[in-house]
C-alpha positions in Angstrom: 74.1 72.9 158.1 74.7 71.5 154.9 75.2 74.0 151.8 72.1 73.4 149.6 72.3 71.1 146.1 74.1 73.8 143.2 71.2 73.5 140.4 70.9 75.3 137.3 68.6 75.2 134.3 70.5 71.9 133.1 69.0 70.5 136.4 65.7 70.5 135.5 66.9 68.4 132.2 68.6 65.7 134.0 66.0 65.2 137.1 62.4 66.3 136.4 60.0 64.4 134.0 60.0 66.5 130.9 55.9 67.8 131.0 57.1 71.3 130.9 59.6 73.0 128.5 60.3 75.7 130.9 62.4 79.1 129.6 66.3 78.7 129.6 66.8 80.8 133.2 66.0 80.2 136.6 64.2 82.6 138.8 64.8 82.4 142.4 63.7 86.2 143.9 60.4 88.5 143.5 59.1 91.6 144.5 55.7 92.9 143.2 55.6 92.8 139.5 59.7 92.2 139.4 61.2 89.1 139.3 65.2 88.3 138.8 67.0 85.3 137.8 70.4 83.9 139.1 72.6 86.1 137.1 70.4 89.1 138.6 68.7 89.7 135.7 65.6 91.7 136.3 61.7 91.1 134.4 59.0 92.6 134.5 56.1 90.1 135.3 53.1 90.1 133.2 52.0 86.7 133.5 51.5 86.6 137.3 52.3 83.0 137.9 49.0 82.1 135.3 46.9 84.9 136.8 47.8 83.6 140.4 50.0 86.0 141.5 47.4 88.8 141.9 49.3 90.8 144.7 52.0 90.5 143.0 55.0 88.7 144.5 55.8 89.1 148.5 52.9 91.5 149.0 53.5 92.1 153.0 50.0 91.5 154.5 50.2 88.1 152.5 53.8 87.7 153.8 52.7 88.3 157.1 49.2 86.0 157.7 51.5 82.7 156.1 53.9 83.2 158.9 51.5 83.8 161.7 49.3 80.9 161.1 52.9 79.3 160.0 53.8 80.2 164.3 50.2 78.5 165.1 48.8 75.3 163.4 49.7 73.9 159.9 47.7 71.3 159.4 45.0 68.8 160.9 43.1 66.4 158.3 39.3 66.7 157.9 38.7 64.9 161.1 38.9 68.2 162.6 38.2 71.8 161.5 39.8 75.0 162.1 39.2 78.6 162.3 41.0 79.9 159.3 38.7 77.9 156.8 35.4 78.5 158.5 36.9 82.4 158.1 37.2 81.7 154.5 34.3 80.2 154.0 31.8 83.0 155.7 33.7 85.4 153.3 33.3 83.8 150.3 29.8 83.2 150.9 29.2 87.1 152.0 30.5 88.2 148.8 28.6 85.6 146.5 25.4 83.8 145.6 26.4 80.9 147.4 25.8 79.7 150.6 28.4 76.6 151.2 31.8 75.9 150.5 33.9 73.0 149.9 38.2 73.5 149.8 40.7 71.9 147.7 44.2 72.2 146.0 43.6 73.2 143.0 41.6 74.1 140.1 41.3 70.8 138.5 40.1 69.3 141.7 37.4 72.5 142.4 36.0 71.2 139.0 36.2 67.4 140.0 34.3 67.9 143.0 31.6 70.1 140.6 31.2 67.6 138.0 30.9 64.9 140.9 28.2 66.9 142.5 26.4 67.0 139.4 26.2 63.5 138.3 25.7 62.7 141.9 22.5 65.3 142.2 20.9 64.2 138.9 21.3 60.2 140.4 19.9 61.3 143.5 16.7 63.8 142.1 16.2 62.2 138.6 17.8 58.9 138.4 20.9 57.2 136.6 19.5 58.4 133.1 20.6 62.0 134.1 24.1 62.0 133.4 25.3 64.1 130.6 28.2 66.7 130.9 28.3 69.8 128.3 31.2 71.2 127.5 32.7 73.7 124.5 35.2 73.1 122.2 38.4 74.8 123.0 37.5 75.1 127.0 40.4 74.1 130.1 39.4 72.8 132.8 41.9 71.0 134.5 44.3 68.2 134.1 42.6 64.7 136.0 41.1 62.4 133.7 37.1 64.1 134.7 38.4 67.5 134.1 41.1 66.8 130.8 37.6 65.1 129.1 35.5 68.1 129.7 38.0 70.4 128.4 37.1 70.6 124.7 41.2 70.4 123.6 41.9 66.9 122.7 45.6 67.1 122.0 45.1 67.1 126.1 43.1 64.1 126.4 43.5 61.8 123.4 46.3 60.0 124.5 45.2 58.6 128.0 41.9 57.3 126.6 39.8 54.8 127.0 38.2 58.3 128.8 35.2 59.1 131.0 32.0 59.1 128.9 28.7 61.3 129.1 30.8 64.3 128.0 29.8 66.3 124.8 31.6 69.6 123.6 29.6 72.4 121.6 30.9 75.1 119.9 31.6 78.3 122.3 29.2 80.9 122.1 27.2 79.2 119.4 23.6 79.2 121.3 21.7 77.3 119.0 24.2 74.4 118.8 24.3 74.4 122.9 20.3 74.3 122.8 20.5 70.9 120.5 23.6 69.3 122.8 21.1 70.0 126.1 18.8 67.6 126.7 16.9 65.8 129.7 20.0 63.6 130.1 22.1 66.6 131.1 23.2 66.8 134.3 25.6 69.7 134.1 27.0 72.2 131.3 30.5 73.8 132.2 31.6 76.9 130.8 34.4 79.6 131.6 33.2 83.0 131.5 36.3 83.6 129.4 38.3 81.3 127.9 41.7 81.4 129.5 43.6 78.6 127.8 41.3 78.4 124.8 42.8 81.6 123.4 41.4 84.4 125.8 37.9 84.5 124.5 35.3 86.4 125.9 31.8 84.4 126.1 29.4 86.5 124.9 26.4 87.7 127.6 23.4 86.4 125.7 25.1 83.3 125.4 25.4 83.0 129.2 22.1 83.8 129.4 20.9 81.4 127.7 23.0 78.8 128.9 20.9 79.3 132.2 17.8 79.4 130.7 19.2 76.0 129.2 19.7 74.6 132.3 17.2 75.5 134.1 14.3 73.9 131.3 16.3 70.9 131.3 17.0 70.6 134.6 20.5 70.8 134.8 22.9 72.6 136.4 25.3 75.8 135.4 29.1 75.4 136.8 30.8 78.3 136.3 34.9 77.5 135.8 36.2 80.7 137.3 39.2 79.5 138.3 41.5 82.2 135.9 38.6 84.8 136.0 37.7 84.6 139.4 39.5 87.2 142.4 39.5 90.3 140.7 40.9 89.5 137.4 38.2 91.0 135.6 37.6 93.6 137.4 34.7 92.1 139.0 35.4 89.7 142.2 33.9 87.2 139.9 32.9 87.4 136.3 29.5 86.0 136.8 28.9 89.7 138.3 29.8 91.5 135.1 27.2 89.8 133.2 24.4 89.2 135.4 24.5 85.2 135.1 24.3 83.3 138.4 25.5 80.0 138.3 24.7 77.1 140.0 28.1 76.3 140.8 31.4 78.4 141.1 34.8 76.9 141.4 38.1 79.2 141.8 41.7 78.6 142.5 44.5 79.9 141.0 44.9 83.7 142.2 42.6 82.3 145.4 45.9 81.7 147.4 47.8 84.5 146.0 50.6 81.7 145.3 49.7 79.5 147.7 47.7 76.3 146.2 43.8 76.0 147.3 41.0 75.8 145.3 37.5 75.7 146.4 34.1 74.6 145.1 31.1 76.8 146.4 27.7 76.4 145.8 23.8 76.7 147.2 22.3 75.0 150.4 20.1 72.8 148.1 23.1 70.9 146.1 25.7 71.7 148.8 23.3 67.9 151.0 24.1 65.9 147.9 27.7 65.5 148.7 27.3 63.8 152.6 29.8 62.8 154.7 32.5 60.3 153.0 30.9 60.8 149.2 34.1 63.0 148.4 37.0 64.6 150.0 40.7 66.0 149.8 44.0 65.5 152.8 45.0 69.0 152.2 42.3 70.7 151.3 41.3 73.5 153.6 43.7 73.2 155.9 44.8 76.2 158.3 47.8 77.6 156.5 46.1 77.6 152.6 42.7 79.0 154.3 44.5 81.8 156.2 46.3 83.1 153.5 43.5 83.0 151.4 41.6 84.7 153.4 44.2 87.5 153.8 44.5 88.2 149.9 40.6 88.0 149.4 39.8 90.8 151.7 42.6 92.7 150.1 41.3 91.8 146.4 37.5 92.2 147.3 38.0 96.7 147.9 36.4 99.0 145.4 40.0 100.1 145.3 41.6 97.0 144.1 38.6 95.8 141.6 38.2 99.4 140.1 42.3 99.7 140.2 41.9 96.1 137.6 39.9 98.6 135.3 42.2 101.2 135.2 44.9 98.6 134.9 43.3 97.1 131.6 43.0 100.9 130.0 46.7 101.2 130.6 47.5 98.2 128.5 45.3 98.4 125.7 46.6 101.9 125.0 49.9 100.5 125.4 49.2 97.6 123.0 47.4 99.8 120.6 50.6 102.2 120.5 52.3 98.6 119.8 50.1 97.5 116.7 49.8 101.3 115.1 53.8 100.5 114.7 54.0 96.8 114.1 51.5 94.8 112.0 51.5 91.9 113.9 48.0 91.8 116.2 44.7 91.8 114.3 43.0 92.2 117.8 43.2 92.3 121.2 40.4 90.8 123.4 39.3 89.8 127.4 38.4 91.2 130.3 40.1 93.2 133.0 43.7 92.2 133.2 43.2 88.9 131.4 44.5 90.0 128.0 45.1 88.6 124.8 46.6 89.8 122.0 45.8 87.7 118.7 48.2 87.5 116.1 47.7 87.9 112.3 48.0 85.3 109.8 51.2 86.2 108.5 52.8 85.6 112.2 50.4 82.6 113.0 52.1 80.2 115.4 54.8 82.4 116.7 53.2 83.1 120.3 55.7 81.3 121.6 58.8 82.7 120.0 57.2 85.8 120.9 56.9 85.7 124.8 61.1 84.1 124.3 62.0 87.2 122.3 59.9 88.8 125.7 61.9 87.1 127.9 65.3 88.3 126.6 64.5 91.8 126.9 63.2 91.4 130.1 59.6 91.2 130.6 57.2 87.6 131.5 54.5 86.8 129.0 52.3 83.9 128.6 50.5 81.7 125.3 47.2 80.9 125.1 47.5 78.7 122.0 49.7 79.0 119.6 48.2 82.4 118.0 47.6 84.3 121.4 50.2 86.3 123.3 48.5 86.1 126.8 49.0 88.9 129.5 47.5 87.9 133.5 49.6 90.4 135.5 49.4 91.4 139.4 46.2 93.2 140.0 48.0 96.0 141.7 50.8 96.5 139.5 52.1 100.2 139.3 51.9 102.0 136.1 55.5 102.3 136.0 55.8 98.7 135.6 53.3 98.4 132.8 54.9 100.8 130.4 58.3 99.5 131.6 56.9 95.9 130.4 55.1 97.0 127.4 58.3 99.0 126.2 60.4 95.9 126.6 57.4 94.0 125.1 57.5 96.3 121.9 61.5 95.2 121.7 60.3 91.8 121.2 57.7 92.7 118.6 60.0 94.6 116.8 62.5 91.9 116.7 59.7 89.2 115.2 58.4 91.9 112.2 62.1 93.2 111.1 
């Protein structure tokens, strides 16, 4: 057997197209919350692969499902079904409002197939007039051309324009500007229960609230992006719970797989017969290997244990943070839900998130941005204590390096 290609950071210069600036090491081992580079370097991971990686890294049961369904059947195309996804499915739909399930790759597409429902049901039920999109300034919701439009961040979007029209952005959390942008052309608004890339900003309840009462007078529908709060990352299997706002539609992704990519749209019996057979589909999505190990690491996620463990998690870093910011001036707050944390910095350090989670990485510990002013945390939902003030006292090295 051949030895395989020597490849260092250098590599990804000289042979990937430059969309990411990843950080100057190269990980190749992890186990739980630890991860090591090639010179054996250990970090502590708070960043979770972007709130993916909520069992942490080789969780065993995980470990185990991907290599039995590995042994059986791969995949088939959606010609055929299997058992794995119908598994998935059922469970999915047991645990929320919804009562069908479509399977992707990815977050992105889980919106694409939500926004392509909508327009599609409002065509169908009301006509071709019906074919708004609202969306909020400062919202992610994916990368594809549909999705980068109704994300309300144009540095993402401007330069691939002409773009998709029918898609209007209103100011998050501002209720009375969201009751003038919904009107009888809407066919959909689509929020995030917290904005993940947007800065880590919690929406507030009345605001859902009336985002549904909204909808339902204009007769649109609510999509729910849950695809970073969704699977126990807020301490609720999904955030919709926590405040008591149903959507109409739910997509999740990201910490779905555990680190294996699927996404999935779900939503009622009543919308679920607008999308028939051929009006949209995916090769890879649902097939047996994604759906099987998905289906491992929800029934692990979805315990009292595990969602009331995220809770306790989420005390442990706050008082950890707040230690941080009695001794360093540099947050003016810290804000989300669960373990999706963000930590905002003050004026005087404005823009340094970045060189912040670097300083991180040198003493050993995985942070994220969300934004230029947000030092973002999405760690494993089981990670031991000892890790978190391991982390955090690594973190405050950092900190201490940016304010001296």
């Amino acid at each position: 057997m051949e030895q395989p290609i020597a490849v260092t950071r250098q590599s990804f210069d000289e042979w990937m197209i430059p969309v990411y600036a990843p950080a100057d090491f190269v990980l190749v081992r992890g186990e739980g919350s630890q991860v090591w580079d090639q010179q054996g370097k250990s970090y502590i991971d708070f960043a979770g692969g972007i709130a993916v990686n909520a069992l942490g890294h080789g969780h065993p049961q995980v470990k185990a499902a991907l290599i039995e369904q590995a042994g059986k059947l791969w995949h088939l195309g959606n010609g055929y079904t299997n058992e794995p996804v119908l598994r998935l499915a059922k469970q999915l739909i047991d645990a929320t409002f919804a009562d069908k399930a479509f399977f992707c790759n990815s977050g992105a597409e889980a919106n694409e197939a939500a926004l392509k429902l909508a327009r599609k049901y409002a065509l169908d039920t009301h006509g071709s007039e019906k074919n708004q999109i609202v969306a909020f300034n400062n919202s992610f919701h994916g990368r594809t051309l549909f999705t980068v439009t109704a994300g309300g961040q144009p540095k993402y979007s401007q330069d691939f324009a002409p773009l998709p029209a029918g898609i209007f952005h209103s100011p998050f959390n501002d209720l009375a500007a969201a009751a003038e942008a919904i009107t009888d052309r809407t066919c959909a608004v689509i929020v995030e229960p917290i904005q993940g890339e947007g800065g880590v900003l919690p929406a507030d309840p009345h605001f859902l609230q009336g985002l549904r009462e909204l909808c339902d007078r204009h007769g649109a529908l609510l999509i729910f992006d849950e695809v970073q709060t969704g699977m126990g990352r807020t301490g609720y299997l999904y955030a919709y719970m926590k405040y008591g706002v149903v959507p109409d539609v739910l997509t999740t992704a990201k910490a779905l797989g555990g680190g294996f990519p699927i996404g999935a749209m779900i939503t009622t019996d009543k919308l679920a017969k607008t999308l028939g057979i051929g009006t949209h589909g995916t090769t890879y999505g649902g097939n047996p290997l994604a759906t099987a190990v998905a289906g491992t690491v929800l029934s692990l996620i979805n315990t009292p244990q595990v969602l009331e463990g995220v809770k306790q998690r989420h005390q442990w870093f706050i008082d950890g943070l707040n230690s941080i910011r009695l001794e360093y001036p540099i947050f003016n707050e810290i804000r989300g839900g669960g373990l999706l944390i963000g930590c905002v910095l003050n004026k005087e350090y404005a823009g340094k998130a970045k060189q912040i989670i670097q300083l991180a990485n040198d003493e050993g510990v995985i942070a994220l941005i969300a934004g230029p002013d947000v030092v973002r945390f999405t760690p494993s939902l089981i990670i031991p204590e000892q890790d978190v003030k391991e982390g955090l006292a690594r973190f405050a090295r950092a900190v201490a390096r940016i304010c001296h």
